[in-house]
N, C-alpha and C positions, 0 to 999 in steps of 0.2 A: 271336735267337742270343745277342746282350748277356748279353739276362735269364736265357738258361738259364747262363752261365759265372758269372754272379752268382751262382745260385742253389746252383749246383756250387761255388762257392768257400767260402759261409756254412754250405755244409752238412759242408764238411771243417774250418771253427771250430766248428760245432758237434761232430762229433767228439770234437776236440782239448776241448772245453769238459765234455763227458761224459767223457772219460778222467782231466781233473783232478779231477772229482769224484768219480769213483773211486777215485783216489789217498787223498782227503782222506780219505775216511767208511769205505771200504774196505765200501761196501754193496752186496750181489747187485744189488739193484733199480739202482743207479746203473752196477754191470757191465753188467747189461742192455741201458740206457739207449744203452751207448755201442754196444755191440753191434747194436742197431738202426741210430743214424746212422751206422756204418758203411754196413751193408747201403741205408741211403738213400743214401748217397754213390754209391754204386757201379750205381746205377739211377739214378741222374741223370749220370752218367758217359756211359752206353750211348745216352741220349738227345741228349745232345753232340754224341756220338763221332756219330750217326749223321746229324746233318743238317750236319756240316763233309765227307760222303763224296764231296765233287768236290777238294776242298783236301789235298794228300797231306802240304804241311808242316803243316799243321792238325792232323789226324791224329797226326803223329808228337809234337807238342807233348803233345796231349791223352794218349797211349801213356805218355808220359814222367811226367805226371803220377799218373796213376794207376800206373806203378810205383815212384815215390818214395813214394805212401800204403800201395801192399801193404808193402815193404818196413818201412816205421813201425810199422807192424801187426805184421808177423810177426816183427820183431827186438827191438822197443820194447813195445809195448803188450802184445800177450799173453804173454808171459814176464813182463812187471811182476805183471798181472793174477792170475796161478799161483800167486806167491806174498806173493799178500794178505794182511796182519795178520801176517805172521812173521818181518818186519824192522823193528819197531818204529816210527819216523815216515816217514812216504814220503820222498822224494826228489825235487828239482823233476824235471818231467817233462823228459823228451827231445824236443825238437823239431827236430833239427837235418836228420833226413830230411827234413822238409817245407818247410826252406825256399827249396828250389828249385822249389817250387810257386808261390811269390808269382812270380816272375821268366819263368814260365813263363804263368801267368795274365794278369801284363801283354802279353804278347807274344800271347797270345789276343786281348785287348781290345784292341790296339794294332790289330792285322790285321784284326778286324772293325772297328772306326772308319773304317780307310782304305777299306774297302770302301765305305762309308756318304758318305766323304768325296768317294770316285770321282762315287758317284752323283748327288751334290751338286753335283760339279763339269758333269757331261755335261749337269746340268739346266739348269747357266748358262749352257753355250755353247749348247745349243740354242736358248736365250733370244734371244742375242746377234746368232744367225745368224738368226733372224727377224727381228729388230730391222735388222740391215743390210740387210735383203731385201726390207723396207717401203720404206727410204730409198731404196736403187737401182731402185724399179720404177717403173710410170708413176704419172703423177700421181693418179689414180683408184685405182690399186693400192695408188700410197703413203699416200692419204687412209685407204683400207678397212685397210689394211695397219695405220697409226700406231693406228687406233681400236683394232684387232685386241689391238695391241700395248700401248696404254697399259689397255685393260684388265685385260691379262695379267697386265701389271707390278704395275697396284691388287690386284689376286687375289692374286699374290706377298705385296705388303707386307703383305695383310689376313691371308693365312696364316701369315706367319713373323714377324710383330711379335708376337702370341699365342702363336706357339713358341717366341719368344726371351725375352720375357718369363716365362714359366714355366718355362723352363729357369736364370734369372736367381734364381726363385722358389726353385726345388730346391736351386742351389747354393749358398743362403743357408741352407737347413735346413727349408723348409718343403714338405714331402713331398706335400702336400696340391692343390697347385697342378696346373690341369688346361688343356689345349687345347680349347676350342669346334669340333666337328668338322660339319661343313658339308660336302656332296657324296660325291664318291667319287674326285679326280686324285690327284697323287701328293703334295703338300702336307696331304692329306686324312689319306692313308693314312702319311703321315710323321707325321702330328698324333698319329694312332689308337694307331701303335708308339709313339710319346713318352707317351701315356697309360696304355697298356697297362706301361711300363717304370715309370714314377712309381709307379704301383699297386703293381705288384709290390717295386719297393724301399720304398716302404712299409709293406707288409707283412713283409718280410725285417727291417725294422730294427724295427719292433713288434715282430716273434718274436725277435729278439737281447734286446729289453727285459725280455721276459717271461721270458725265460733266464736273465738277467744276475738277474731281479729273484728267483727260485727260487733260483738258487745265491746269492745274500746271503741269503733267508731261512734257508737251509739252513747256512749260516755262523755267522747270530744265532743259532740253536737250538742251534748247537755249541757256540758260546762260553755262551752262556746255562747251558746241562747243565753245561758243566766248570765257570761258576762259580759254580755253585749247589752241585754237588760238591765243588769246595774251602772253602766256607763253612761247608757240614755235618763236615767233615774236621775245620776249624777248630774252628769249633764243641764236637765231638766232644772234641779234647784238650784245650780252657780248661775245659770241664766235668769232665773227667778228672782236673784237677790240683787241681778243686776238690772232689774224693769225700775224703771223712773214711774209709770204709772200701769194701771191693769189694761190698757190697749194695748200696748208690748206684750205682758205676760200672757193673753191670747195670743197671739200671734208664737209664741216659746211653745206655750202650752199644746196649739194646732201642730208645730213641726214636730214635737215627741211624740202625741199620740199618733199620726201618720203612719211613725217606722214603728211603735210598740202595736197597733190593731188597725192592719190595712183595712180589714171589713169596715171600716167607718164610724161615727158615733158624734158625738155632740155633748156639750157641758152649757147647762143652764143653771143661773144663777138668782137665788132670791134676791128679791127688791126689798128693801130698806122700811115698807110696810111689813113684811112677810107672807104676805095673803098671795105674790104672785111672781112665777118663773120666769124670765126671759133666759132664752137662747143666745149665749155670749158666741160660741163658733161650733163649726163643724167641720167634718173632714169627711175623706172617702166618698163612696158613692150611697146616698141615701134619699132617699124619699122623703117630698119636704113635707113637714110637720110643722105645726101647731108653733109659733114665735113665743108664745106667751101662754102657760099655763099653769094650772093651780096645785100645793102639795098634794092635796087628795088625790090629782091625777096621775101620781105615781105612788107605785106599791113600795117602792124600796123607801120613799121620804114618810110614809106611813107608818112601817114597817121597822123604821130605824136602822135597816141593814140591808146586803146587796139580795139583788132577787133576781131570778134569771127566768127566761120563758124559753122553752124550747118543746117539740113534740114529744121531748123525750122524759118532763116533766110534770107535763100535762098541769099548767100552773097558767093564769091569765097573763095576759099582756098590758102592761101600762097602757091607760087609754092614750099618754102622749109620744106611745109608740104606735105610729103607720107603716112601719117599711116591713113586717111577715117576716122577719128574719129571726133567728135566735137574736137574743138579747140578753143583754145585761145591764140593770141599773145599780151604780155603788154610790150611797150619798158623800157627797162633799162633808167632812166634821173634822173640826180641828178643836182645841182647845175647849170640849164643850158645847160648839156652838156648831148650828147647820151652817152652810154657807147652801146648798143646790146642791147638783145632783150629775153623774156623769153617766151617759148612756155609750153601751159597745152594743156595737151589731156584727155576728160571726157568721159565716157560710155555713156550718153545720153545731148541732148540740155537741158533739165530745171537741172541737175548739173550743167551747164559749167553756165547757169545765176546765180546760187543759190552762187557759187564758184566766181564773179566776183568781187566784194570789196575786199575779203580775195587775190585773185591777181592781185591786185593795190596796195595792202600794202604792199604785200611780193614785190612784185619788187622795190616798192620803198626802203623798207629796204635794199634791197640785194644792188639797186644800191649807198642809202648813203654810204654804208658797205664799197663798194668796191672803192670809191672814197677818202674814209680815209683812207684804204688802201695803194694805189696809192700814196697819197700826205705822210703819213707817211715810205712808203720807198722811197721818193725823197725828204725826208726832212733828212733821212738818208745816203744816197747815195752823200748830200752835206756834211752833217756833218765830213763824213770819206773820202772825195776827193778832189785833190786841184783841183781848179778850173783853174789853168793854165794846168798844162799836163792833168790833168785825172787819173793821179793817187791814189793810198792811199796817204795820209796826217799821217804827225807824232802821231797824236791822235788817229787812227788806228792800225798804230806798234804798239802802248804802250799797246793798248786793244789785242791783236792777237800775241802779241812774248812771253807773258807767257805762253798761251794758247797752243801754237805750241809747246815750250818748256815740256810744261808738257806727250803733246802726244810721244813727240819722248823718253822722259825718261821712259814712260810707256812701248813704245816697243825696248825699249834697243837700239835708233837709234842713229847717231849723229845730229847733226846740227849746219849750217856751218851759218856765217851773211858777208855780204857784205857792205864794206861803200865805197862809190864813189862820186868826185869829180871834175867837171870840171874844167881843167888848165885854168888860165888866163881867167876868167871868166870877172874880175871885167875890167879887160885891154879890154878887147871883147867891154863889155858895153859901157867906155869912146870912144873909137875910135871908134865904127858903132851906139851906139845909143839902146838905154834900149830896141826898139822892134826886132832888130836883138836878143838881149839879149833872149827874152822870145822865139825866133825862133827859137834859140840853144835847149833851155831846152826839148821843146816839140818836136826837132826832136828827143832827145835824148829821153826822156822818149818813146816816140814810138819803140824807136828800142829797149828798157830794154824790151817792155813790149812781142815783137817778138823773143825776143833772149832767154828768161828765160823760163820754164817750167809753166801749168799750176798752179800746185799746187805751186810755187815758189809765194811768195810776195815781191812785187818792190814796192816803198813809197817813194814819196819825203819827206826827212828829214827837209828841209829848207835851202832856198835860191838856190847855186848848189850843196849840195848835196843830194844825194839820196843814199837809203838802201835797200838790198835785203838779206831776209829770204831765205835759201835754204836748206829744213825737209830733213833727211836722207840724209843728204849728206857730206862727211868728210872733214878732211882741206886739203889733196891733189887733189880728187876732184875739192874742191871749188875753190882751187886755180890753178887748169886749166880751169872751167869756165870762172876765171878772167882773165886770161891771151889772152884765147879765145876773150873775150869780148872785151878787149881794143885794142886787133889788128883789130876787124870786126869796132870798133870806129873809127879809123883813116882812116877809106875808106868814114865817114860821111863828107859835107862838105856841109857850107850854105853860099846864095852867100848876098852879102850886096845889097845895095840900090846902090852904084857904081858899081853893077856887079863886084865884085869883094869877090873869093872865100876865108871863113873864114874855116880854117882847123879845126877839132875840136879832143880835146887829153881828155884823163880821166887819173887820178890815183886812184887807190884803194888797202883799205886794208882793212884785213880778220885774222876773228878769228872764232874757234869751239869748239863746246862743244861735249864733256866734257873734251875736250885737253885742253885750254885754259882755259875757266872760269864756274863758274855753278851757277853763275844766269842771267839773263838779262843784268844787270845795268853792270856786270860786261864785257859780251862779248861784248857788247857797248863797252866802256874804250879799250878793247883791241884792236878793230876793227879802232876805230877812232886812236890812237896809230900808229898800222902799217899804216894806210891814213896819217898822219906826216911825215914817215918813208918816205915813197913812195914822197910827194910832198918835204922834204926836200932832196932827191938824185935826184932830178934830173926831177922831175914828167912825166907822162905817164908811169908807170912803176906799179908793182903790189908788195905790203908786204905782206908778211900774219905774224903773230905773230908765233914764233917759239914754238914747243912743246916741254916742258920741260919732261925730261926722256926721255924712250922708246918710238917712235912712234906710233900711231895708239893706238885702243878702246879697254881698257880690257878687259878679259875677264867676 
């Protein structure tokens, strides 16, 4: 009887031990779990219940108990269970129905002891009344009688020295300790239950180890996922802050999502109209889809919030979802502002829930990522442009003509520099007025920016002049480009505020390396040089600084 209240009390911790892990993980299979040791609770209840049926306060103890565990159950536990995953971090569990179990349990164990203690006792006296009954009888009697008795006695001490000792065994921790069982009296069969009960609480506190030792695994693997998930998270925005432009931070972007959602997915991105999606990357295995599609065509950019499809939702599928998989779309928003949108595709619906935090995070990462991004190459793109033509700005040249310089010496090339001027700039300004002035500049800088080669750099110098880098390319070359260039100028003409057309003239001049000079600072000097040359003769007209020696690049 003991062992089955023992067995009936470890099985309502275990309960209590499957419902907090239900809490933690918020997993079917752990709902389950607990759902079953219920139902063993409640079948080792019945088996209780039925061998205490001569004892009526016994009974009602045992009533009491199991209606403090329905009650937990049906107030506590399955109302928590309903609604799983939808209140964010669990809440310590409720125990407080149950703890009129402990006190009820004692009171069990207390009344079978006594029972145990009873029998203890009637065994002494029966002892005792022998024992006097040797002594008062005849001498013959009392002879047969003492033998009778002091054997008794030696049986006693050989049976219960063994019991007390092993019970000294257990309650020191070693579970393992056993009684020598010899005959069939009632010392025998008190041995047997004492062994029978050691066994079974040994196995009881085994199966609490292996419990205890499941739910720490299942602990470690928690903590493990989230910090492996925050590392990649991590991860994800040092490398983000170290993208030079957003074709890197795709490629950062593809290698994290890979290890956070093998099932695959895709981030597409609004266009600078807003009306439409491209597909910046993808990963995993996916079914190809639609490159280019419209907000409407998804429910989450609709929606303003993530949306998932799965059979278990019964909820549509983004039209520019093709791959039948669960899914999930979370919009790109950082700051206020949409940037797109990021799709996961899962093997099954309880992944794509289990997976839903981890992508809310990640999209928001990606989209602070990508908005720092953004704002640090237009905070760059100011740095290095003037804000009137659009062109480079002198802070530019100075960063990028060493640079140029060092490539074309690497490959034994020349390279030519352009300094231009527009004639009668300051004269333009007095007589039409500073914004005709700025009308000149920028039609001019447009048409530098048409006329010269990609790889060619054009920068306004400051004020009207402007300077052009031209890699590989020599001082006869360059100084047909120039020549080129200030004829195709003079077809330029802006008309003023009186309708009246303002002609417009350049002079420039030109120097190369390694004819001319061999460092920077110097084919500057030479470049602006021949631009004197050219405005002292006469201007509209092209200098280039003359090669001393033989012409053209040694060998």
């Amino acid at each position: 009887m003991l062992a089955q209240l023992q067995r009936l009390e470890r099985q309502e911790d275990r309960a209590v031990i499957a419902y907090q892990q239900a809490l933690i993980s918020w997993d079917v299979e752990d709902q389950r779990a607990y759902q079953e040791a219920r139902e063993e609770f409640h079948r080792l209840w019945l088996a209780v219940y039925a061998n205490v049926g001569d004892d009526p306060v016994q009974q009602a103890r045992l009533r009491a108990w199991d209606n403090h565990f329905r009650t937990w159950d049906e107030t506590v536990v399955q109302p928590t269970l309903r609604t799983s995953g939808t209140n964010g971090l669990p809440a310590p569990p409720d125990l407080r129905p149950l703890r009129a179990n402990e006190a009820i349990a004692r009171a069990l164990h207390q009344t079978q002891e006594q029972l145990l203690e009873q029998q203890w006792t009637a065994a002494q006296h029966s002892t005792r009344v022998a024992y006097w009954a040797v002594l008062l009888g005849l001498p013959l009697a009392a002879l047969l009688t003492w033998r009778l008795g002091h054997n008794l006695l030696r049986r006693i001490r050989q049976g219960t020295q063994p019991l007390i000792l092993a019970a000294e065994r257990v309650m020191e921790g070693d579970l393992s300790a056993r009684v020598p069982v010899n005959g069939n009296d009632e010392l025998t069969r008190l041995s047997r239950r004492f062994n029978m009960m050691a066994s079974r609480l040994q196995n009881v506190v085994s199966e609490q180890r292996e419990l205890q030792h499941t739910l720490e695994q299942r602990v470690e693997r928690l903590v493990q996922d989230t910090t492996r998930e925050i590392q990649l998270l991590g991860q994800l925005g040092t490398f983000m802050q170290a993208c030079h432009d957003e074709s890197e931070a795709y490629d950062v972007i593809c290698h994290t999502a890979e290890a956070l959602f093998p099932g695959g997915g895709e981030v597409a991105l609004l266009s600078a109209s807003r009306n439409l999606l491209t597909v910046q990357l993808q990963w995993g295995f996916a079914l190809p889809g639609p490159e280019v599609f419209g907000p409407e065509d998804c429910w989450a950019l609709r929606l303003g919030q993530p949306h998932a499809a799965h059979a278990g939702l019964s909820r549509p599928h983004c039209q520019h979802d093709t791959s039948g998989q669960p899914t999930l779309c979370v919009p790109l928003m950082a700051q206020g502002d949409t940037l797109g949108v990021v799709t996961l595709h899962f093997e099954t619906g309880e992944a794509l829930e289990l997976a839903r935090p981890l992508a809310q995070r990640f999209a928001e990462r990606v989209a602070l990522s990508l908005v720092n991004l953004r704002l640090r190459a237009t905070l760059r793109q100011q740095s290095i442009r003037d804000p009137l033509t659009g062109l480079y700005n002198r802070r530019y040249l100075e960063e990028t003509f060493t640079r140029e310089l060092a490539r074309v010496q690497r490959r034994r090339q020349p390279l030519s520099l352009l300094m231009i001027d527009v004639d009668h700039f300051k004269q333009h300004n007095d007589t039409y007025g500073h914004a005709l002035g700025d009308t000149l500049l920028r039609r001019l800088a447009t048409h530098l920016q048409r006329f010269f080669r990609t790889e060619d750099i054009v920068c306004r110098y400051g004020g009207e002049e402007f300077v052009v880098l031209l890699p590989e390319c020599d001082a006869p070359q360059a100084q047909a480009r120039a020549e080129a260039l200030r004829r195709s100028v003079e077809n330029l003409a802006v008309t003023s505020n009186d309708a009246e057309f303002v002609a417009l003239t350049i002079s420039i001049g030109g120097a190369s390396w390694p004819d001319h000079a061999t460092t920077p600072e110097d084919l500057l000097a030479r470049a602006d040089a021949a631009l004197y040359r050219a405005k002292h003769n006469g201007r509209n007209r092209v200098e280039f600084e003359p090669i001393p020696g033989a012409a053209g690049l040694p060998d």
